[in-house]
C-alpha positions, 0 to 999 in steps of 0.5 A: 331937254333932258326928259325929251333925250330920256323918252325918245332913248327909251323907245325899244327899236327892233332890228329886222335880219335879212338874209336871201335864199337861191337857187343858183351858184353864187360865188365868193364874189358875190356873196362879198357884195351880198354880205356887204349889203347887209344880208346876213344869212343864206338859204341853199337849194340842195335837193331839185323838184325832179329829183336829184341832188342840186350839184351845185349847193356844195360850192355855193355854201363854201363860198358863203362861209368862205366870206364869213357868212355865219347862219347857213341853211337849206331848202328841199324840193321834195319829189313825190313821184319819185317815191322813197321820201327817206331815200331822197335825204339820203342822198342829200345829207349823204351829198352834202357829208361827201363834200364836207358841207354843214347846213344849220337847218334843212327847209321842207319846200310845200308848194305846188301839186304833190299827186295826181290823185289830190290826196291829202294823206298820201302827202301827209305820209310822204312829209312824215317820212321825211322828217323821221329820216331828218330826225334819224340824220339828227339834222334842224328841220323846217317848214317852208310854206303858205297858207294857201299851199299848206291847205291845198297839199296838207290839208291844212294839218297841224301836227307838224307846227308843235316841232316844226318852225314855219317859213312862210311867203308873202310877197308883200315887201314889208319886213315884218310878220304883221301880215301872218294869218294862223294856219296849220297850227302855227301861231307865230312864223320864223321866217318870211319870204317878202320879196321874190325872184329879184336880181341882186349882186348878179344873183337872182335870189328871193328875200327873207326876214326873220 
């Protein structure tokens, strides 16, 4: 009996950290209902595809520390027509300074078409210009991403995985990194998004693991 308690205490169990990432206004109300299903981090939209400052991020991350919400961060849709990457976290950093707004991390959001003329370079000039503007604000970033966007818009470029953690989407609904294909020089994920587009405690929120 003894050996038996011995072998199966000594099997390492790993612990898997959910949290959610919206785009939405989420109230203290449900972020008591979110946080009481386990989820122990939030991701906040803060700066829109079509360029503007997303009004309502600033309430929902008061909400989310507001509840006890710990680890707090926030995705970035940059908007490459819009021009002037730097300009563009200006604004956000400068929105989020305003209503005494912190964030743990800023995500940079690589998906979908970056430029009429499908060059790569412009889009790789576009991404540094961001991140030095980050890096200037003394702000974490990261990279939120998939392979196949990664190679589509980035040309599968893999100077930005020795500083940048990756954030990754395979909606899989499996909470673990076993199915992670290296790209981009990234060997190793942060995070993954697993479960997409779902509707949670009145939220419609995607999934994540870290």
């Amino acid at each position: 009996m003894f050996m038996q308690i011995f072998l199966i205490s000594s099997v390492p169990i790993i612990l898997a950290t959910i949290g959610v990432d919206v785009s939405q206004k989420v109230s203290q109300i449900q972020f008591e209902c979110l946080k009481d299903s386990g989820y122990k981090f939030i991701i906040v939209r803060v700066y829109r595809k079509n360029g503007i400052v997303d009004s309502n991020c600033a309430e929902t991350i008061k909400n989310a520390r507001a509840v006890g919400l710990k680890q707090i961060e926030a995705y970035f849709l940059p908007c490459f027509s819009c021009g002037d990457a730097s300009q563009q976290v200006i604004e956000t950093i400068d929105y989020l300074k305003d209503e005494n707004v912190e964030i743990d991390r800023l995500w940079l959001n690589i998906e979908g078409k970056w430029n009429n003329n499908n060059s790569t370079d412009i889009n790789i000039q576009f991404i540094e210009e961001l991140i030095v503007q980050i890096s200037n604000l003394g702000i974490k970033f990261g990279i939120f991403t998939s392979k196949s966007q990664w190679i589509s818009i980035m040309n599968n470029i893999t100077k930005f995985s020795s500083y940048a953690p990756l954030w990754y989407i395979e909606h899989d609904n499996e909470k673990s990194f076993d199915d992670f294909q290296t790209f981009g020089g990234w060997t190793q994920p942060s995070m993954k998004q697993f479960i997409g587009d779902v509707k949670e405690c009145g939220v419609i929120l995607n999934k994540n693991f870290s």
